[in-house]
C-alpha positions as CSV (number, residue, x, y, z in Angstrom):
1,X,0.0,0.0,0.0
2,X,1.3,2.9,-1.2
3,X,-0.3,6.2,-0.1
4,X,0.1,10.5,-0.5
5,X,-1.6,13.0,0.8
6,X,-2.6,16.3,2.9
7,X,-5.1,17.7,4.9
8,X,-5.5,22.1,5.2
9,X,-7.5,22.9,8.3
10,X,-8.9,26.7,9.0
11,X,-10.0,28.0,12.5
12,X,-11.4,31.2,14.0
13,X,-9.8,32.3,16.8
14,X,-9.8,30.6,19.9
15,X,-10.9,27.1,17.8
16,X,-14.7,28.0,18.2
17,X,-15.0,26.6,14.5
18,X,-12.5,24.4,12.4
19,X,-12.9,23.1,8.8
20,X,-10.6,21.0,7.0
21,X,-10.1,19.7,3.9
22,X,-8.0,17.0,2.5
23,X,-7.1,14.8,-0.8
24,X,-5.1,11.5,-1.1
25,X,-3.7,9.2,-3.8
26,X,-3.4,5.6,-2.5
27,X,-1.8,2.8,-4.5
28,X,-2.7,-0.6,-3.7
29,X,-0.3,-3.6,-5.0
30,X,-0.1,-7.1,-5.0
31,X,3.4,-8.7,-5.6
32,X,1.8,-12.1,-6.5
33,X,0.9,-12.4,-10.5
34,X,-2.1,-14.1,-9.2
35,X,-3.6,-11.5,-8.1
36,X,-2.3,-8.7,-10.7
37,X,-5.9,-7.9,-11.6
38,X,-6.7,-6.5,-8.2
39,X,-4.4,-3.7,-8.2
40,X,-6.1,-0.7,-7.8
41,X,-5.9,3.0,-7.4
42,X,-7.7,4.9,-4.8
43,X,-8.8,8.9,-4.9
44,X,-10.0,10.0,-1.5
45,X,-11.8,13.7,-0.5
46,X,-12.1,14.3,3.0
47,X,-14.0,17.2,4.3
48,X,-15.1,17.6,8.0
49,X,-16.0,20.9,10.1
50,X,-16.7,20.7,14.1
51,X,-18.6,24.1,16.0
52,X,-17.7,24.8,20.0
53,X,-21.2,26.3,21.3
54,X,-20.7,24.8,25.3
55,X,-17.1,24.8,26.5
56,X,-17.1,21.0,26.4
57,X,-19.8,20.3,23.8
58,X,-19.1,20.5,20.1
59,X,-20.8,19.7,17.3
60,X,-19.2,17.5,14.1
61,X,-20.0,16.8,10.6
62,X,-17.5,15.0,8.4
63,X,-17.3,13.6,4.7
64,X,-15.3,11.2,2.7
65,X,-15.5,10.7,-1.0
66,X,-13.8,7.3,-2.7
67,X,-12.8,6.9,-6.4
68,X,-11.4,3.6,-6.9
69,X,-10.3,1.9,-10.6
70,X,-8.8,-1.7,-11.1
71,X,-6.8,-1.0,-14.5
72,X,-6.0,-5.0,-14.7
73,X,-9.8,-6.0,-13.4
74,X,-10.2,-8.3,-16.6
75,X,-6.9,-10.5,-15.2
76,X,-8.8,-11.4,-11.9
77,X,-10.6,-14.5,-11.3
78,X,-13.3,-12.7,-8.7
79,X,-14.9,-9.5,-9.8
80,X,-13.3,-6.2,-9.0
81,X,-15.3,-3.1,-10.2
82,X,-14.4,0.6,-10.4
83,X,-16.2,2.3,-7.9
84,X,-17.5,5.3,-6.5
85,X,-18.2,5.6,-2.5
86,X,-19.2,8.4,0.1
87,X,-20.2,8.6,3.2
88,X,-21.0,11.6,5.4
89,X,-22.2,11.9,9.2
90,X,-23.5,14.6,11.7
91,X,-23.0,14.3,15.4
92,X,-22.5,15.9,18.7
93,X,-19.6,15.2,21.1
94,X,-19.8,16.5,24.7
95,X,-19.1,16.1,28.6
96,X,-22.1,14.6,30.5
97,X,-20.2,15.6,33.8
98,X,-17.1,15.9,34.8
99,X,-16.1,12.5,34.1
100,X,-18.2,11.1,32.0
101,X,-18.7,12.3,28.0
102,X,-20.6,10.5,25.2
103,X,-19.7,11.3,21.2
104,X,-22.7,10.2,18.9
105,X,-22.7,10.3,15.3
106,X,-25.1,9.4,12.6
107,X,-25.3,9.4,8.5
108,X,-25.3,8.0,5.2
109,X,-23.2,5.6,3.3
110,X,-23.6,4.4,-0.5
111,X,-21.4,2.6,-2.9
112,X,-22.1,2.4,-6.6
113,X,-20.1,-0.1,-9.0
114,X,-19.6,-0.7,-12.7
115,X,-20.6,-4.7,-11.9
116,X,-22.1,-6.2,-9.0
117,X,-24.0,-5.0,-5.8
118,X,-24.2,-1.5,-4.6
119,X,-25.2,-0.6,-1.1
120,X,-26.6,2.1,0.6
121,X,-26.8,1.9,4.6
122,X,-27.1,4.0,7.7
123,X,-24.2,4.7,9.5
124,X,-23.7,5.7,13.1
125,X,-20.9,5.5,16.0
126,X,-22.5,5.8,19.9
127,X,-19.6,5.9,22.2
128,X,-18.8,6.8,26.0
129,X,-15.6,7.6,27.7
130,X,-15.7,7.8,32.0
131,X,-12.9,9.4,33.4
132,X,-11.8,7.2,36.2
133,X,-9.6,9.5,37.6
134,X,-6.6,11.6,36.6
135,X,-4.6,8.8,35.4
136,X,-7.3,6.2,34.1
137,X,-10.1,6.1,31.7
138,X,-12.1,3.7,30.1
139,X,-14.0,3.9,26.3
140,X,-17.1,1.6,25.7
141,X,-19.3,1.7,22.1
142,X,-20.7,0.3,19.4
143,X,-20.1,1.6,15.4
144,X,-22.1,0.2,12.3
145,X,-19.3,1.3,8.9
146,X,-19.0,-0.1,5.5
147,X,-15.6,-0.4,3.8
148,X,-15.1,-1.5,-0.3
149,X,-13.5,-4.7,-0.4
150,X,-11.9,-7.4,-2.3
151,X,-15.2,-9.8,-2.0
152,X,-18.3,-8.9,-3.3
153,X,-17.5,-5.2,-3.9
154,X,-17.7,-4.1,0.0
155,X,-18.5,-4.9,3.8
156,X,-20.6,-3.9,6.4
157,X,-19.4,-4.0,10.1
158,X,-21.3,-3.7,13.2
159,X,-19.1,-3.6,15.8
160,X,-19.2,-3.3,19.5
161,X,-15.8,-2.0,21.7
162,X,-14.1,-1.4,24.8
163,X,-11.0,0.4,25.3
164,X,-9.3,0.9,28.8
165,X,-5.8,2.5,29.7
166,X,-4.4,3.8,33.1
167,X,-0.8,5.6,34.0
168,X,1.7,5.0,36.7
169,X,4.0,7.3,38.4
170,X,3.9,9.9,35.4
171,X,5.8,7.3,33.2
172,X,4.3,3.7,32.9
173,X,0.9,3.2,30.6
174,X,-0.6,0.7,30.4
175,X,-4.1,-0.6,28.3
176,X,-6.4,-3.3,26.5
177,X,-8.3,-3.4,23.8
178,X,-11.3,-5.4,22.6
179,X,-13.5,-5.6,19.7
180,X,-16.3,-8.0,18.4
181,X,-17.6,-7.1,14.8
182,X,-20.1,-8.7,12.1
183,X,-19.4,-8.3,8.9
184,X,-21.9,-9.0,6.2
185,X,-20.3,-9.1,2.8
186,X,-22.0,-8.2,-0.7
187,X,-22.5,-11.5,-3.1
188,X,-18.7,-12.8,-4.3
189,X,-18.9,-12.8,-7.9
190,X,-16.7,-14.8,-10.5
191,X,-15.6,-12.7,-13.7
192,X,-18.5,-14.0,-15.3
193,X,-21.0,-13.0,-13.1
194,X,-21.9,-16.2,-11.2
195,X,-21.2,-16.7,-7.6
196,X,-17.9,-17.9,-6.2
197,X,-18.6,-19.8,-3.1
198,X,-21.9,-20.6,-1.1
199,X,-22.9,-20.8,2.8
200,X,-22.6,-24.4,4.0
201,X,-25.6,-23.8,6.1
202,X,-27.9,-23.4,2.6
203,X,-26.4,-23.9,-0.6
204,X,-28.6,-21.4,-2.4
205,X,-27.1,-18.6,-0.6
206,X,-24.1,-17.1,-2.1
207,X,-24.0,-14.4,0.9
208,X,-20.7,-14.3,3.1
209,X,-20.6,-13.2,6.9
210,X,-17.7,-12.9,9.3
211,X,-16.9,-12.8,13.1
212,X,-14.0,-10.9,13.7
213,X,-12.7,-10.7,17.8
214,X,-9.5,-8.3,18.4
215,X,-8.0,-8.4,21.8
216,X,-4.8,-6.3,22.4
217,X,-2.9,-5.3,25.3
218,X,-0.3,-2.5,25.6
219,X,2.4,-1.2,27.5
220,X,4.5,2.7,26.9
221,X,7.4,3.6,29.7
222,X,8.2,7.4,29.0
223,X,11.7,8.2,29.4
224,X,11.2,12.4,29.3
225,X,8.3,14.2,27.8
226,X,9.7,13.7,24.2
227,X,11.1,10.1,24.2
228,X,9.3,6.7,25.2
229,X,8.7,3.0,23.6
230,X,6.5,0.8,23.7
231,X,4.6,-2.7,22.8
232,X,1.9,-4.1,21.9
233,X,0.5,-7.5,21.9
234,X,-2.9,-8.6,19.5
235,X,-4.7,-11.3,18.4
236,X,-7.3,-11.3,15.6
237,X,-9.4,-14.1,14.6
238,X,-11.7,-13.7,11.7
239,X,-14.3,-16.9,11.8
């Protein structure tokens, strides 16, 4: 994956309002002759603005706008379609109380390909963050995205999250991670048109759905304000 870019960002004073605005070229390509016919190029627009009206309430909108093309698509045995995608969301992100804050967001997403299935879908985040004290904090929430992919054209996930980190003497952090997703998966096509695989569970069903589970723990010791390391440790499993 090969990918350049930048993002310009404008803001009144103080940061009351901020826009932004940002392009990207991203070249995707697979050493394996195989799979030749799924290189692809990618042309994103990002746009995104976020308005301060409470001293710890804000409210967000942002945009994205995909352009993908598969110059080798006739060399692939599954079918890979130029595409267009966009997606854009409104939502609100504020402090309940002191130590608790929820961000909330909700849109539209829609995909539209040369061949195969398009989607359209709602698209929201819910998430809440508690402050357990200076030093800890934990992030709970759920997310429903789609994403183009290399089977059947794209992917829908619905995923549920929980993110936890706490720091020690000014130096030591520590966290975990976990995530449970579905992932619902427009028809695999061959070339040709038919489908490529079917669910065991009815073999007139040509539909694919995953599982995904990601569990990750990590550590950061920071040696001054400016230097630090760390690790991480994760495990995926896609069923």
């Amino acid at each position: 994956q090969n990918i350049i870019g930048g993002m310009m960002t404008v803001s009144t004073p103080g940061g009351l309002f901020q826009g932004r605005l940002g392009y990207a070229f991203n070249y995707n390509f697979f050493d394996g002759s195989q799979f030749q016919g799924s290189n692809n190029m990618q042309h994103t627009v990002r746009a995104g603005s976020n308005w301060r009206f409470l001293p710890q309430t804000a409210l967000l909108y942002d945009f994205a706008l995909d352009y993908q093309t598969y110059p080798n698509a006739a060399d692939s045995t599954a079918l890979v379609s130029d595409s267009v995608r966009l997606q854009s969301r409104l939502g609100l992100n504020g402090a309940i109380t002191n130590r608790f804050s929820v961000l909330a967001m909700a849109g539209y997403s829609a995909g539209f390909f040369e061949a195969g299935d398009d989607f359209e879908a709602f698209v929201a985040q819910l998430e809440g963050r508690f402050q357990l004290n200076e030093n800890s904090k934990i992030a709970f929430g759920y997310d429903r995205s789609v994403f183009g992919s290399y089977v059947g054209n794209y992917y829908r996930q619905d995923r549920f999250y929980l993110n936890a980190s706490a720091l020690f003497a000014g130096r030591v952090l520590v966290g975990a991670a976990l995530s449970l997703a579905l992932l619902g998966f427009g028809v695999p096509l061959a070339q040709n048109g038919t489908a490529l695989g079917f669910n065991s569970t009815d073999v007139n069903d040509p539909s694919r759905s995953d599982v995904r589970l990601i569990a990750g723990v990590y550590s950061e010791y920071r040696f001054t304000d400016y230097l630090a390391v760390n690790a991480t440790v994760r495990y995926t499993g896609d069923f």
